[in-house]
C-alpha positions as CSV (number, residue, x, y, z in Angstrom):
1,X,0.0,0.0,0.0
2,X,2.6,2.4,0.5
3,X,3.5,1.8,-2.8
4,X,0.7,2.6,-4.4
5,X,0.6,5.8,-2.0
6,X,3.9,6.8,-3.4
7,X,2.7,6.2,-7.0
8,X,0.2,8.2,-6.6
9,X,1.9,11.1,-4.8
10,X,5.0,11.3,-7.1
11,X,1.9,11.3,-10.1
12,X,0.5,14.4,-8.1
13,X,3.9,16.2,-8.0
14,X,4.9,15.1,-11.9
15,X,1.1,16.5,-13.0
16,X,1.7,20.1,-10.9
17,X,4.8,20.3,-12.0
18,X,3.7,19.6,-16.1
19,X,0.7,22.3,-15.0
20,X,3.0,24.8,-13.6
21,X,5.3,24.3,-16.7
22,X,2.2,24.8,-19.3
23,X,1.4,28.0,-17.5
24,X,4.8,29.6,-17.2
25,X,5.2,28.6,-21.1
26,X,2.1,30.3,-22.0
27,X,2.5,33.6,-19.8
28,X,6.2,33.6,-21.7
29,X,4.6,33.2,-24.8
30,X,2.1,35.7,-24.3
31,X,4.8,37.8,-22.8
32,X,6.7,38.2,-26.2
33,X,3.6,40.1,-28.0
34,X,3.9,43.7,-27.8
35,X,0.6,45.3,-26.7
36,X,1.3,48.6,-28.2
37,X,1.8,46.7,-32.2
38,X,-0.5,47.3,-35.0
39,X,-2.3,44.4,-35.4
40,X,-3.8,43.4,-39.1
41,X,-7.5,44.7,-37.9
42,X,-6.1,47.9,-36.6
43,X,-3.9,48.1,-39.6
44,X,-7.1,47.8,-42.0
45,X,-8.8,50.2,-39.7
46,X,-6.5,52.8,-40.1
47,X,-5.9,52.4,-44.3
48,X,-10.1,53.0,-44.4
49,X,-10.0,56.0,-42.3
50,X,-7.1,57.5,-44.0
51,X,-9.3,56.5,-47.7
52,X,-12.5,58.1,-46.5
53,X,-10.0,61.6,-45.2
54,X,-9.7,61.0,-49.6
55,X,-13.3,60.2,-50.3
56,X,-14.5,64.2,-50.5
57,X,-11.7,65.3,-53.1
58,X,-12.8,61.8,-55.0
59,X,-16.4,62.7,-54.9
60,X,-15.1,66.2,-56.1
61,X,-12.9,65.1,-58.9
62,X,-16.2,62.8,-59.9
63,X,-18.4,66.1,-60.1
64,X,-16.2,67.4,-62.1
65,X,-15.7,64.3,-64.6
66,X,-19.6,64.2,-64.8
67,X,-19.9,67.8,-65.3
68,X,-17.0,67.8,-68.0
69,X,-18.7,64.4,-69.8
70,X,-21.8,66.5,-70.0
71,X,-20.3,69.3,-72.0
72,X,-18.7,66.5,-73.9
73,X,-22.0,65.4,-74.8
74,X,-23.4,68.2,-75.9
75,X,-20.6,69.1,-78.4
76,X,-20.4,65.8,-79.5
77,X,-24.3,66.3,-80.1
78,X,-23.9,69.5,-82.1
79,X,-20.8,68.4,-83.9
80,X,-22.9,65.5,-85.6
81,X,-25.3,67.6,-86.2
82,X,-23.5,69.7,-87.9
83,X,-21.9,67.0,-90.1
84,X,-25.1,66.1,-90.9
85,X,-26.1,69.5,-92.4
86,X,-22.6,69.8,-94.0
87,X,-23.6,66.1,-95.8
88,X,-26.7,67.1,-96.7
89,X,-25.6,70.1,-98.3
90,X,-22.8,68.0,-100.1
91,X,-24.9,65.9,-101.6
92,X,-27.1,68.9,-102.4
93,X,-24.2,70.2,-104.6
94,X,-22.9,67.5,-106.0
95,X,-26.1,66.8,-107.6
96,X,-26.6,70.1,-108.6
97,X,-23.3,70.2,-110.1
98,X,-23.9,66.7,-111.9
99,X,-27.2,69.1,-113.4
100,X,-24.8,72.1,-114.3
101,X,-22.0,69.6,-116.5
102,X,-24.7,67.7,-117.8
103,X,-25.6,68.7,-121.5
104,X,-28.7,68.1,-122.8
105,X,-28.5,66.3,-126.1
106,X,-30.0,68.1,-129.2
107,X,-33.0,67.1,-130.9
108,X,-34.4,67.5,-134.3
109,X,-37.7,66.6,-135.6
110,X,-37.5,63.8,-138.5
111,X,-41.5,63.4,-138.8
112,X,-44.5,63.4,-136.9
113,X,-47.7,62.1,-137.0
114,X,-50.4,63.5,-135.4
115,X,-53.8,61.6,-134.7
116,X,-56.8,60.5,-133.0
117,X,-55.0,61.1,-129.1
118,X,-51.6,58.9,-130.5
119,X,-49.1,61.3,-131.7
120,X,-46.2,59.8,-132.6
121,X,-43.3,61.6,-133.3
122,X,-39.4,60.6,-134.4
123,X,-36.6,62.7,-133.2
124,X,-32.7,62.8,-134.4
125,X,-30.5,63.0,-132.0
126,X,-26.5,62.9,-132.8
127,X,-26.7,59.9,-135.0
128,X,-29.6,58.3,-133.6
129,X,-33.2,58.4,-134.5
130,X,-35.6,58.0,-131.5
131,X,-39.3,57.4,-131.9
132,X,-41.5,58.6,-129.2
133,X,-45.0,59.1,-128.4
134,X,-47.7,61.7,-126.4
135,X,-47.3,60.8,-122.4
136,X,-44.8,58.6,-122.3
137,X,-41.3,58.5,-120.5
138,X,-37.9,57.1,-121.4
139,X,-34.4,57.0,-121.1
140,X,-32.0,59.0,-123.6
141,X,-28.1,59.5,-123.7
142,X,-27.2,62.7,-123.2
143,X,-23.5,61.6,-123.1
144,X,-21.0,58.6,-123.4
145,X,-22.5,56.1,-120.8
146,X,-24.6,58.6,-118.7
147,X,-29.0,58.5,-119.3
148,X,-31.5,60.1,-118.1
149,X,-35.0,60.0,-118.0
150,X,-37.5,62.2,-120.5
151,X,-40.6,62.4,-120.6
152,X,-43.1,62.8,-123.6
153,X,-45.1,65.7,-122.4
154,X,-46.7,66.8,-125.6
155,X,-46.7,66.5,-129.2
156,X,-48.5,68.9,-131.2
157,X,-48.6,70.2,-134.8
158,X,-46.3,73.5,-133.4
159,X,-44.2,72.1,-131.3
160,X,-42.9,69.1,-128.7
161,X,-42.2,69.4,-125.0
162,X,-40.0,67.2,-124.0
163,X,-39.3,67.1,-119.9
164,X,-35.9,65.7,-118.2
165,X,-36.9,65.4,-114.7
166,X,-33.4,64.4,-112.9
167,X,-32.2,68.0,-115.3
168,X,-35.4,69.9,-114.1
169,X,-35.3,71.1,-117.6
170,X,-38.1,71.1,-119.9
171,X,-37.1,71.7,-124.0
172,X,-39.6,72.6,-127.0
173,X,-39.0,71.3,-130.3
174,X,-40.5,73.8,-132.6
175,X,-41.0,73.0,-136.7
């Protein structure tokens, strides 16, 4: 019996003495931290303070981007719409031009004939001989590889009227 007193004695003394080594190991190891460090949280803490000190000349600069990108918008806006006029009024000329150079091919009355509502009447023009008729439209050369529309207003015993539309010309062939 005394042994097993001892046993269990000497077990006492080896447990409080492993207990009294866990604690002095853990105040050590809590002893090495320095209470006074920035710690990750605090770290992160500090970087969003310092980013909203920032946040009123980023709210600032964005006012002023928004304000500028309106102004953008508007010349951009006005810019097109000027482009737009400036097509317009290109095509406008050119067409108008294409008028001008154009020449309008000369006619001369071959024969008519002249009857009952169909008058029929045929036309020399350069070295071609063209046969038209009262109200009806067609296409003519009026130079190498270019055509235009006329149409057969007319044809009377004075005179023909002959109308080129894309020309805005109308011509009278008198006998």
């Amino acid at each position: 019996m005394k042994i097993k007193n001892a046993i269990r004695i000497s077990s006492s003394i080896i447990l409080l003495i492993l207990f009294q080594f866990a604690l002095t190991h853990n105040a050590v190891g809590q002893e090495k931290q320095d209470p006074t460090a920035d710690s990750d949280v605090i770290k992160q803490t500090m970087s969003k303070i310092l980013n909203v000190e920032k946040l009123d000349a980023f709210q600032e600069l964005n006012k002023t981007l928004k304000a500028e990108n309106a102004k953008l918008k508007l010349d951009l806006a006005s810019i097109n719409k000027q482009l737009a006029k400036l097509t317009k009024d290109l095509a406008d000329q050119t067409a108008q031009l294409r008028k001008q150079l154009l020449q309008m091919p000369t006619f001369q009355v071959q024969s008519k004939i002249l009857g009952g509502g169909n008058n029929i009447a045929l036309l020399k023009s350069k070295d071609r001989v063209i046969r038209i008729r009262s109200n009806t439209e067609m296409s003519v050369a009026v130079s190498e590889g270019i055509w235009v529309l006329m149409q057969v207003k007319n044809i009377s015993k004075d005179m023909i009227e002959l109308h080129f539309p894309e020309l805005e010309r109308t011509v009278y062939l008198y006998d």
